[in-house]
Every structure is written in structure tokens, then in C-alpha cells.
N, C-alpha and C positions, 0 to 999 in steps of 0.2 A: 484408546480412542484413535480412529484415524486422523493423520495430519489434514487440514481443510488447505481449498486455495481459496484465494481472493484474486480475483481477475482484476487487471488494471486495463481503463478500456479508454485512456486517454488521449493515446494515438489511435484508433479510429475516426477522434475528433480530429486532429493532427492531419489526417490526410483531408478531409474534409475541408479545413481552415485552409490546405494548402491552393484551396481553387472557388472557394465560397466563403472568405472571411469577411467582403462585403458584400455580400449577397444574404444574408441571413436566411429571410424568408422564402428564399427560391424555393421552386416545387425542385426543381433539380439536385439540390446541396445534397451529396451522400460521400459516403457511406454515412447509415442513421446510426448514433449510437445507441437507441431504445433497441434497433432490431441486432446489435452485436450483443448488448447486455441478455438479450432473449436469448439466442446462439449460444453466449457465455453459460446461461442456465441450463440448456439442453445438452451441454458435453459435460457436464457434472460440477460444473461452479460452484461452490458454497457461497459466495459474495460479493459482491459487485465495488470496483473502489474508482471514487474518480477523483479528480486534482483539480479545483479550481483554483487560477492563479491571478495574481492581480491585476497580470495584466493583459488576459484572457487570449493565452498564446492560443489552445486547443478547448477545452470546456466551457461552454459558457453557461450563465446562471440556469438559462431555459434547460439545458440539456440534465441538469443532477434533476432539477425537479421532475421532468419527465420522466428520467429512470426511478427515481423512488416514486410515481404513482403508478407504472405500468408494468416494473419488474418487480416479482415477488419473490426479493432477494435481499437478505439483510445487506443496507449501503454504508459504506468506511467511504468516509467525506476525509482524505487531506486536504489541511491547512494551514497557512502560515498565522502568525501569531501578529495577526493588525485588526480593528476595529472592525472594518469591513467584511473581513473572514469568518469571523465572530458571529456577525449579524447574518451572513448568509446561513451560517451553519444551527443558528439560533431559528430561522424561519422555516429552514430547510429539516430540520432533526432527524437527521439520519441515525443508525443507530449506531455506530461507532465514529468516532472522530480521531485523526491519528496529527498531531501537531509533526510538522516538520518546518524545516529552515528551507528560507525562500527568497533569491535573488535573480533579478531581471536578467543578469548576463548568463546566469548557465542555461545551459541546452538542458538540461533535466535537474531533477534533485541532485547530488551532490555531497556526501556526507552527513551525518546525521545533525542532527541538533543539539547545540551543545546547553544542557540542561544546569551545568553548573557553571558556566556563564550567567545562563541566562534562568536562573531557578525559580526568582521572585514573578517574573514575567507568566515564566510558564506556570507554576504553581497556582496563579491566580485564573490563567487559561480552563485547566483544568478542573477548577472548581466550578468554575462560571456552567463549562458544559455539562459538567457531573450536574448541577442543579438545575438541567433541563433534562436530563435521565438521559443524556447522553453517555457512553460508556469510552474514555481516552486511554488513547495511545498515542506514547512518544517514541517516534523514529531516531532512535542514537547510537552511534558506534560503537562497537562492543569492548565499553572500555570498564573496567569497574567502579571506576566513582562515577558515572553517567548511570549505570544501574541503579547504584545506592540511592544516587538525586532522584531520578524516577520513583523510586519507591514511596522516599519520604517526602514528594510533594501529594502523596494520592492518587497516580496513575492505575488504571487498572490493567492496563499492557504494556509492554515495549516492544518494539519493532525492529530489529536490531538489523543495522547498515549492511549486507552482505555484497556491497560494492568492492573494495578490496580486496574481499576474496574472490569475485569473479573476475577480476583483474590479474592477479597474481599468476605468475609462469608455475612457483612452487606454491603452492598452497598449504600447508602443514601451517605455520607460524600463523595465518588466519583461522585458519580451523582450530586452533588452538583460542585462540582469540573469543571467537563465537562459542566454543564449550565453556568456558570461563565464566563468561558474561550470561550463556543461558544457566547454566549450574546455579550462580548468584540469583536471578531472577527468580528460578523457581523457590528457592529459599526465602526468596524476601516477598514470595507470595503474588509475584508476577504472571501474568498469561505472557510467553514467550512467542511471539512471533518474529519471522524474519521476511526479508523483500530487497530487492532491486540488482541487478544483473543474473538474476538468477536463471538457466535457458535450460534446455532437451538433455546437454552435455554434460554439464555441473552440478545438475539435480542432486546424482545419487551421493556427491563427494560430499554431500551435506547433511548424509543421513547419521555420521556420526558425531552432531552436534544432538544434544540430547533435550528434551521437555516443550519441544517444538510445536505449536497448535495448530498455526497456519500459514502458507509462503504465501505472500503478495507479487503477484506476477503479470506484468504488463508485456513489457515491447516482445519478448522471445513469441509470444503467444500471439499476439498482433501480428508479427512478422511472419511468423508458420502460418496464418492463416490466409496469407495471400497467396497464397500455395492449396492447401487443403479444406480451407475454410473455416471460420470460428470454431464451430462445433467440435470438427474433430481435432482443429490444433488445443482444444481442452482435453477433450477427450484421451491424446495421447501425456499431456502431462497428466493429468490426474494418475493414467493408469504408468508414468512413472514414479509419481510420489506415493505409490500402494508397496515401497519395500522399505516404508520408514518405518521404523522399528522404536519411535520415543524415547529410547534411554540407553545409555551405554552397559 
């Protein structure tokens, strides 16, 4: 099976907010993200993921409901783990839901969610959505007792943090890291997905992590496209992720 992407199209809101946060309603507010999510689908997107946050830096409520009634593209709702999150993701039913850890002072997500911390919390997250046939994913570092917790609370994915590795000068010691943690997942019966610094550059050094479904990929994609445009800055990652090879 080919690796899938998920497009993260949450900076397009992002530019947007930067010149229309009170402006809502303007006829002017763009870039639209219904018409990026479109563009997203039309360079080979498999998925659509947005990030509503609490404290609605870039997505606002209006904007997920519109993509999930006008793009016909399975949507991956992240969330943080509060009441309110809950209830949007409860009215909204997108079909995948991916829990992550969420604090007002980062500039972006930030390492994954620490699941064995936070087990009982999440554990209960999980079910809640699982019995609105939502399908979850947890966003955690690729550590192996955060797999394990994943597993045994009923997750049906994880999302494994591939920020340190796109970080790192050397990369081997994370790449180790991520073969580890996907290895354990698919054994414990996980869908393996990874996401975030992921760009044009570091794609292929990723292909020898193994059992991989689909990369979640926002800003690199976003930012080629203010150059090329939506479409083909998909367009070109997709036809970089066509030399993943699934398994060691």
C-alpha cells in the first residue's frame, strides 16, 4: 500500500488571521481555506487535518465545518483534551480525531502527548470518540512505553512526533527512535502514522522507518505554495513520498 499524506492546512488560516482576525465576515478575509482544502485535493491529498485550538490562533469553528461539508476528503480533527474540544469534535464528526498536547504559549504543537502521564484522561478521550465512530489517534514521541500506553488504552493510531528528527544536525539516533516505536506499533496492532517538521528535504531520510500509512504535513506544504501554489506544492510532495518502500 502506498504511504497517504494528510495535509495540514492550518496556516492558510494563519495568514488569514494575520490581517482579518476581527474581521470575520469580511467579503475580503482570504486566503479561504475551503479553496486550499480543494487545491489540497487536486495535487493528490488523501486527507484534509485542521487544528482547532482553544484559543482560535488560526482555525476557527466555522472554517472545520465548512471543510468537512464542501471537501470530499476524509477530515483528521486535532485536539486537545478539554471539554470544549470534545464537544466540537462531537458535533463536528470528522472521521479521524488525533489527541495531541496543547499550550497557549507555543508557536505550534510541540512534542507529543504524554500518554503515560496522562493515561486515564486520555483513555477516557478515546472512548468517548470511539463511540461516536470516530476513529483516534494519539500524537506521542517515539518512545516505547507511550506506544505501549497507546495501545492498551484502545487507540486505533499513533502519530509519532517526528519533530526531533527534523531537528537534529545527525539524524541516525532519531531514526532509530522512529523504527523502534513504528516496529512496536505495528505489533501491537497500531495504524503507524508520523507528522510535523516533516519538508521536500527530509522526506526520503524517513523512508527507512518502517510500517508507515500516512505523513501529516502542514507548514513545508503551505510555505512551497506561496511560491508554486497549493496544488503542485502537493503535488510535488506526494510524488516524493512514491519511493517509500513500507518496511525494512
Amino acid at each position: 500500500m502506498s504511504l497517504l499524506l494528510g495535509v495540514n492546512i492550518d496556516h492558510v488560516a494563519t495568514l488569514r488571521q494575520a490581517r482579518y482576525a476581527l474581521l470575520p465576515d469580511s467579503p475580503n478575509a482570504e486566503p479561504c481555506v475551503v479553496a486550499a482544502a480543494l487545491e489540497a485535493k487536486a495535487g493528490g491529498a488523501d486527507s484534509i487535518t485542521v487544528h482547532v485550538r482553544g484559543d482560535r490562533r488560526h482555525m476557527q469553528d466555522r472554517d472545520v465545518f465548512r471543510v468537512k461539508a464542501e471537501v470530499d476528503l476524509p477530515l483528521n480533527l486535532e485536539l486537545g483534551i478539554t471539554e470544549e474540544m470534545m464537544d466540537l469534535a462531537f458535533r463536528l464528526k470528522p472521521d479521524f480525531a488525533c489527541l495531541v498536547p496543547e499550550t497557549r504559549e507555543e508557536v505550534t504543537t510541540e512534542g507529543g502527548l504524554n500518554v503515560v502521564a496522562l493515561f486515564g484522561t486520555a483513555r477516557e478521550a478515546v472512548k468517548r470518540l470511539q463511540d461516536q465512530g470516530i476513529k483516534v489517534s494519539l500524537f506521542i514521541d517515539p518512545l516505547v512505553e507511550h506506544v505501549e500506553a497507546s495501545a492498551r488504552m484502545g487507540a486505533d493510531m499513533i502519530e509519532l512526533h517526528t519533530g526531533c528528527f527534523a531537528n537534529a544536525v545527525d539524524k541516525r539516533e532519531e531514526i532509530e527512535r522512529l523504527v523502534i516505536a513504528a516496529e512496536l506499533g505495528k505489533k501491537l496492532g497500531l495504524q503507524v502514522n508520523a507528522g510535523h517538521g516533516i519538508n521536500y528535504t527530509n522526506l526520503s531520510q524517513l523512508f527507512v522507518v518502517p510500517h508507515l500509512s500516512e505523513l501529516n504535513i502542514g507548514h513545508s506544504i503551505v510555505s512551497r505554495s506561496v511560491t508554486v501554489g497549493m496544488r503542485s506544492a502537493v503535488e510535488e510532495m506526494v510524488n516524493g513520498m512514491r519511493g517509500y518502500g513500507g518496511s525494512l
